[in-house]
C-alpha positions in Angstrom: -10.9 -10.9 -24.9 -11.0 -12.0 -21.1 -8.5 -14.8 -20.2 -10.3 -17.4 -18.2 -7.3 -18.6 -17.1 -6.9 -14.9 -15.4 -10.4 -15.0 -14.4 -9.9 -18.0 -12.6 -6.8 -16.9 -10.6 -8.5 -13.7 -9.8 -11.2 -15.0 -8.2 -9.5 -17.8 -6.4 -6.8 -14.6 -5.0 -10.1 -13.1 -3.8 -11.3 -16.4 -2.3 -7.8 -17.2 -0.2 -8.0 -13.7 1.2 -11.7 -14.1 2.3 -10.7 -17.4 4.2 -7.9 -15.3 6.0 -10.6 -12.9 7.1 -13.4 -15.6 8.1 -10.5 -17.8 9.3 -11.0 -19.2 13.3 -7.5 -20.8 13.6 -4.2 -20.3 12.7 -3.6 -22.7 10.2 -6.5 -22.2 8.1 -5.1 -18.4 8.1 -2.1 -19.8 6.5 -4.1 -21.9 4.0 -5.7 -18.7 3.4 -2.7 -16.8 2.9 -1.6 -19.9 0.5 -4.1 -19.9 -2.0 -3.9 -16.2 -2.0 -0.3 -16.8 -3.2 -0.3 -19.5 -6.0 -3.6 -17.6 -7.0 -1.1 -14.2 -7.6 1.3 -16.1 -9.1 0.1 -16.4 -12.6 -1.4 -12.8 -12.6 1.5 -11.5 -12.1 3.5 -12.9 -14.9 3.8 -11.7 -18.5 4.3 -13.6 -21.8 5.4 -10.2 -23.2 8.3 -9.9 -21.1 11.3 -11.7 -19.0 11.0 -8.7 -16.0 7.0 -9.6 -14.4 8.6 -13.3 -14.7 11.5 -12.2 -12.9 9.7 -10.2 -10.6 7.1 -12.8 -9.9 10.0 -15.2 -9.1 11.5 -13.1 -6.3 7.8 -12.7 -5.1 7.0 -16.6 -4.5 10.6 -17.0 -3.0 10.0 -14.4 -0.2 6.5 -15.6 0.3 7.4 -18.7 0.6 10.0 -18.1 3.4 7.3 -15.9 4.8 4.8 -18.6 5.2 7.9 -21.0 6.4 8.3 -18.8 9.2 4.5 -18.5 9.9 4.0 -22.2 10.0 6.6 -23.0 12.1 5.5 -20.8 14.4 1.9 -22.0 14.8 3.3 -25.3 14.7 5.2 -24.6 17.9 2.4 -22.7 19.1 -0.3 -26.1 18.4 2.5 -28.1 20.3 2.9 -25.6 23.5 -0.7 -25.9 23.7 -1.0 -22.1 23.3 -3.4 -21.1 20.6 -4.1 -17.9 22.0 -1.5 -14.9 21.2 -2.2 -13.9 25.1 -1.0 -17.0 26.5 1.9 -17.0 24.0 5.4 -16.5 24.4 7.0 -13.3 23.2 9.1 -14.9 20.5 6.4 -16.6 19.0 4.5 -13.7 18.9 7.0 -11.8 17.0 8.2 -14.5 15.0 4.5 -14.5 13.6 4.9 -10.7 13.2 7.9 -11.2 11.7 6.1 -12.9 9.0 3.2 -11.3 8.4 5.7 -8.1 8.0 7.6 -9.8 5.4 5.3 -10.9 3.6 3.7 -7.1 3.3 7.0 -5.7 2.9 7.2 -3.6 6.0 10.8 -2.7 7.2 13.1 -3.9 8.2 11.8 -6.8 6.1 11.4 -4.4 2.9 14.3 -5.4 0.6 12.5 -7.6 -1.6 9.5 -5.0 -2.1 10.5 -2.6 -4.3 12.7 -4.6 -6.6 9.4 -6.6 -7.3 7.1 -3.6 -8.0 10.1 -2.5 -9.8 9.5 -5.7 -12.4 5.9 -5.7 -12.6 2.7 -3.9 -14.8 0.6 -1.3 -13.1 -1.8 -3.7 -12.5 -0.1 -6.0 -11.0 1.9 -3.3 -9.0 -2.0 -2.3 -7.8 -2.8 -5.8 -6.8 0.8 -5.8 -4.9 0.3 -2.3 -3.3 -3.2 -2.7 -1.9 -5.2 -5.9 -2.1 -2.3 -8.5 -1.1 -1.5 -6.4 2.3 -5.3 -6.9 3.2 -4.9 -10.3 5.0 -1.8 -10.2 6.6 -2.8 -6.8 7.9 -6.0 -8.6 9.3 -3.9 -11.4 11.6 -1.6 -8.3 12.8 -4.4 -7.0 14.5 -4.9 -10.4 16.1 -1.2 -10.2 17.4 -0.4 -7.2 19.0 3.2 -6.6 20.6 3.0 -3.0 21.2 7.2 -2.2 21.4 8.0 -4.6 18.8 4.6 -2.8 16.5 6.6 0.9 17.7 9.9 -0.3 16.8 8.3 -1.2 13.2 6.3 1.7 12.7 9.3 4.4 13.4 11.7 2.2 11.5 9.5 2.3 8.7 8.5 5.5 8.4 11.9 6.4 8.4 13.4 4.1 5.6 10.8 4.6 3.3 11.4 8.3 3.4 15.0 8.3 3.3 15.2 5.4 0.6 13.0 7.2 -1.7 14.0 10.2 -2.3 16.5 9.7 -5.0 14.4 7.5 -6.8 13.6 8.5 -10.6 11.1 5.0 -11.0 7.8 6.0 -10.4 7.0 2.3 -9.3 9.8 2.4 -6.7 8.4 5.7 -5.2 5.0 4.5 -4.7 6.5 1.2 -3.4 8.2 3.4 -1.1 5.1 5.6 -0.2 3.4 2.4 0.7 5.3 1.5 3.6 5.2 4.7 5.0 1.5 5.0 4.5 1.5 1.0 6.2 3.7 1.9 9.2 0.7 5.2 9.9 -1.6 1.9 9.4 0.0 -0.1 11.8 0.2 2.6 14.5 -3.6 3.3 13.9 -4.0 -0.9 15.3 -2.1 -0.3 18.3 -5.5 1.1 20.0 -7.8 1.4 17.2 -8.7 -1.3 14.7 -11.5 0.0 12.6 -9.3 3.6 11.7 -6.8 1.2 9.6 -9.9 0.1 7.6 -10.9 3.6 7.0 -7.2 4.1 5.8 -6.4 1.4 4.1 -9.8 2.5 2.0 -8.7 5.7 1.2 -5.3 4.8 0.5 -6.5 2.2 -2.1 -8.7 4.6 -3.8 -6.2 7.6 -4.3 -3.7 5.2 -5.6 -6.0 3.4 -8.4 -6.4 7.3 -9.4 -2.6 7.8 -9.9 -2.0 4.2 -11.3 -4.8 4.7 -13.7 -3.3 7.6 -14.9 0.2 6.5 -15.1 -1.2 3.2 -17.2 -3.1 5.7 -19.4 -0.2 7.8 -20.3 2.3 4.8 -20.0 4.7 6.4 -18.5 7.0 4.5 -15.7 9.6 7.2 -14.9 10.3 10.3 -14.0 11.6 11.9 -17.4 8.7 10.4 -19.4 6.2 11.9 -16.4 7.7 15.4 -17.2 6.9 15.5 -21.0 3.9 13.8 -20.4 2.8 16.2 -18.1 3.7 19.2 -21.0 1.0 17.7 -23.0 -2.3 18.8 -21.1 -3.3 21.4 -18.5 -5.8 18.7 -17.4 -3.3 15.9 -16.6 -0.9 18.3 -15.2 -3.8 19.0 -12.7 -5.1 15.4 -11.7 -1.8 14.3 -11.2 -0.5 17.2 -8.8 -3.8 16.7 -7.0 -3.8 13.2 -6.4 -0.1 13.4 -5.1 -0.7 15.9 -2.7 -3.5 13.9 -1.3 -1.1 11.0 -1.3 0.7 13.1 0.7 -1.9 13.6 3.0 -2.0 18.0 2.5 -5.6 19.2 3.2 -7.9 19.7 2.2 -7.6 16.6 0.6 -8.9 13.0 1.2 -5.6 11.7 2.1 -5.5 14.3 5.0 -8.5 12.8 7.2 -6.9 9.1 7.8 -4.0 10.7 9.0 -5.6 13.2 11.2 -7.6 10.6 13.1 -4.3 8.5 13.9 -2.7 11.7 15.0 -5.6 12.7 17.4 -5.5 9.2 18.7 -2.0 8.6 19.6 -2.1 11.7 21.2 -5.2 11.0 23.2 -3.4 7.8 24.1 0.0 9.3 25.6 2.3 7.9 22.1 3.5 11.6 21.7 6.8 9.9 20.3 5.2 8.2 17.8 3.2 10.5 16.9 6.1 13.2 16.4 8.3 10.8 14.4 5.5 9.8 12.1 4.8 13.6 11.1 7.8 14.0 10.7 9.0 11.1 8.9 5.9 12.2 6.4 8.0 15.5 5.4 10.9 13.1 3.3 7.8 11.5 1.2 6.5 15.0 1.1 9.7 16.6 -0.2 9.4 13.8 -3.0 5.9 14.3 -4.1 6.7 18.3 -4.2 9.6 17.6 -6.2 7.6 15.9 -8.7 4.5 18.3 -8.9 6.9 21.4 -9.2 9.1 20.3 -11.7 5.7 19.4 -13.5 4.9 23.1 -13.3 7.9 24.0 -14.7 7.2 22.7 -18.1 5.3 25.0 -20.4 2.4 23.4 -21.5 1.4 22.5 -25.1 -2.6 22.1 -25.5 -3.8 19.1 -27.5 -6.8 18.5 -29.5 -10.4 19.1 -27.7 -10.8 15.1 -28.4 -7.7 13.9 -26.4 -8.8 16.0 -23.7 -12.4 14.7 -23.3 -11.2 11.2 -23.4 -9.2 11.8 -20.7 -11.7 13.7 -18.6 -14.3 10.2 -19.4 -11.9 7.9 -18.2 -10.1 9.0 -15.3 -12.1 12.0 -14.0 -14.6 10.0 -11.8 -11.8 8.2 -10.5 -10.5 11.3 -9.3 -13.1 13.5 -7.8 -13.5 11.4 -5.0 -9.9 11.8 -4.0 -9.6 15.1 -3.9 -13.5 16.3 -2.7 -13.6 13.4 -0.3 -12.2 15.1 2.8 -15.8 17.4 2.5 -18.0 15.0 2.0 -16.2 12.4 5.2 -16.5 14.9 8.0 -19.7 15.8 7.1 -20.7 12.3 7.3 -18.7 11.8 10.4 -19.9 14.8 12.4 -23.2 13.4 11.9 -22.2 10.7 14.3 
């Protein structure tokens, strides 16, 4: 049975984020941002167990220091008179960064990210990985500071390749694989607003596909991902799939995001960038390959013909999107 207390915090989450988007000043962007956050609060914790407590805990506390730092710089900003980010100074400007950065756990402002996915449920670890980036992502493209955004996207990139590739938790990989995916997000609203949309899209929908599956199988680490993956020729298959569109391989969905940012920057003269982010995106790769390989290694036992059409119901319309997207997308766009 639903919780109505759940129900409640889930829509008023939804609500605070809406007012972030619809917001026409900078304070009622931070109530937005607010509500959003005692509205997670409760969703994230668990009466089954001390860690989503935990990890909920360590959530608050950094966005509450985020939100500090944002409200004392609009503050500032209300009393200089300058409501504008043009007419701002530079240290406001990335003291509202700053924030906004924390609070979506971009680097260098990343410690506190995965440790809390770490802690929590795959839902909640869902909510955390797509939906609660959406605002904050929404005022950075209000507040552009192009060499502190460049500074951000190449640190970025690099950490969350380096950092994650001796990681065995599956939650800590994909915690790390979102900041990398954010910092080629980040780069695409340097000169292109809408293309981080389109990406942030296509990010959320190939990760509910992997999610989905980890929650089916219940698996959280690497060793149970290996003997799960020995059970079924079918799982073996979505979940190498999904990964290498994760990883942004064509002909895969996750490939056409990735390509428009690319072709951008370089239209635009950021062949720097642009180098550094490809290959920054060879250390996640080298992570996801290690996984789908060593999945291949394990000889696979065939279960019953029931198991296996349960599995197809449930999580195979989730992933044909993902992985015959790329198709379906530049046929749509070379219409236009």
């Amino acid at each position: 049975m639903l919780n109505i207390h759940k129900i409640m915090f889930f829509n008023t989450m939804i609500f605070g984020t809406l007012i972030v988007i619809s917001a026409y000043s900078w304070f009622s962007m931070w109530i937005g941002l607010e509500i959003n956050l005692l509205s997670i609060i409760p969703l994230l914790k668990s009466p089954k167990s001390l860690y989503p407590s935990e990890a909920s805990m360590k959530y608050f506390i950094t966005q509450s220091l985020a939100s500090t730092i944002l409200l004392l710089a609009v503050l500032l900003m209300s009393n200089l008179n300058e409501f504008m980010p043009q007419n701002s100074s530079l240290f406001l400007i990335i003291l509202i960064n700053s924030a906004l950065l924390m609070k979506i756990g971009m680097a260098p402002f990343h410690w506190w990210f995965p440790e809390v996915i770490e802690g929590l449920s795959w839902n909640s670890s869902f909510l955390l990985l797509t939906w609660q980036k959406l605002g904050p992502m929404i005022i950075l493209t209000y507040n552009l500071t192009t060499n502190f955004f460049i500074f951000v996207i190449i640190f970025s990139s690099l950490v969350s390749g380096i950092w994650g590739v001796n990681q065995i938790s599956l939650r800590k990989i994909l915690a790390y694989s979102s900041i990398n995916h954010m910092a080629w997000m980040l780069a695409s609203i340097l000169y292109f607003k809408m293309i981080w949309l389109t990406y942030f899209i296509i990010y959320t929908l190939i990760s509910v596909s992997i999610i989905v599956m980890f929650k089916y199988l219940n698996i959280f680490w690497l060793k149970q991902l290996f003997s799960s993956m020995s059970q079924s020729k079918m799982k073996k298959l979505f979940f190498i799939l999904n990964f290498l569109s994760l990883a942004g391989l064509p002909p895969f969905l996750g490939f056409m995001p990735k390509w428009l940012i690319t072709n951008n920057l370089i239209e635009n003269n950021f062949y720097t960038v642009s180098i550094i982010l490809i290959v920054s995106t060879l250390l996640p790769l080298f992570f996801y390959m290690r996984m789908t390989f060593s999945t291949l290694t394990f000889s696979t036992n065939e279960v019953l013909l029931k198991t296996e059409e349960k599995f197809n119901f449930k999580i195979i319309l989730l992933n044909f999107f993902s992985l015959s997207g790329l198709l379906t997308c530049t046929n749509i766009y070379n219409l236009f």
